[in-house]
C-alpha positions as CSV (number, residue, x, y, z in Angstrom):
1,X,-13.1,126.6,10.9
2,X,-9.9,128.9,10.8
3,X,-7.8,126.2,12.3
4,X,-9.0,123.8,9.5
5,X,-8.4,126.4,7.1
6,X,-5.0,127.0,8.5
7,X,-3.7,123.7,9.0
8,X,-5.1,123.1,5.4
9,X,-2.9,125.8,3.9
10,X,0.1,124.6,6.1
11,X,0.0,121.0,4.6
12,X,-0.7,122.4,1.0
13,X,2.9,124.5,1.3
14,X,4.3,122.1,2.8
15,X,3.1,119.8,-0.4
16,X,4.1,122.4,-2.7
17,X,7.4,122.8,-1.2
18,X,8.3,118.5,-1.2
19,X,6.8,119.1,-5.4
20,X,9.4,121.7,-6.1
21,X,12.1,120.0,-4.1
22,X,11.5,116.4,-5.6
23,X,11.5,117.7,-8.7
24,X,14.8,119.8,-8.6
25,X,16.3,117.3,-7.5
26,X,15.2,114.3,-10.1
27,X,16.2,117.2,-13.3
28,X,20.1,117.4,-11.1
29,X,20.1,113.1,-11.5
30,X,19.2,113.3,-15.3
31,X,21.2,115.7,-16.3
32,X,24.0,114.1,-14.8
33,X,22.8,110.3,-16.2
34,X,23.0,112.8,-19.7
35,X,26.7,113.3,-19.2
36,X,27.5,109.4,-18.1
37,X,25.3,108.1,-21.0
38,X,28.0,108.6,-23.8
39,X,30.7,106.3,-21.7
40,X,28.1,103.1,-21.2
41,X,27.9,100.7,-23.9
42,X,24.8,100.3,-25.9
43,X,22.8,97.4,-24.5
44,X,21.4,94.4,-27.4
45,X,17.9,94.0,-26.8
46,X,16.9,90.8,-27.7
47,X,12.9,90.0,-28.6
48,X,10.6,87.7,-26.8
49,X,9.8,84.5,-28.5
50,X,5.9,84.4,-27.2
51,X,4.4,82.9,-30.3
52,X,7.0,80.0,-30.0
53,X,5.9,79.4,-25.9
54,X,4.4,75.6,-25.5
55,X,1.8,75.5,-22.3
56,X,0.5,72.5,-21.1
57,X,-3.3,72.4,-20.1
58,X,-4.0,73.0,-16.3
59,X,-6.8,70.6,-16.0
């Protein structure tokens, strides 16, 4: 029981730790997209025509 408990607490730090790590590092990459964002060129976004789609009857 004490090594399940142990082992237990072992892989919760250990998850813990990989949280606070993964998410130090992914708030580093945004705030540094942030500062690149005002040098990239607005992209057009163009809607999808799905009312104007023609399928043709599988059968």
């Amino acid at each position: 029981m004490v090594t399940f408990f142990s082992v237990l607490s072992i892989l919760v730090g250990l998850n813990a730790f990989l949280l606070l790590f993964s998410v130090n590092s992914n708030k580093k990459r945004v705030e540094k997209k942030d500062t690149n964002t005002a040098q990239i060129p607005s992209e057009n976004i163009y809607p999808l025509n799905i009312l104007e789609t023609k399928y043709k009857k599988a059968v």
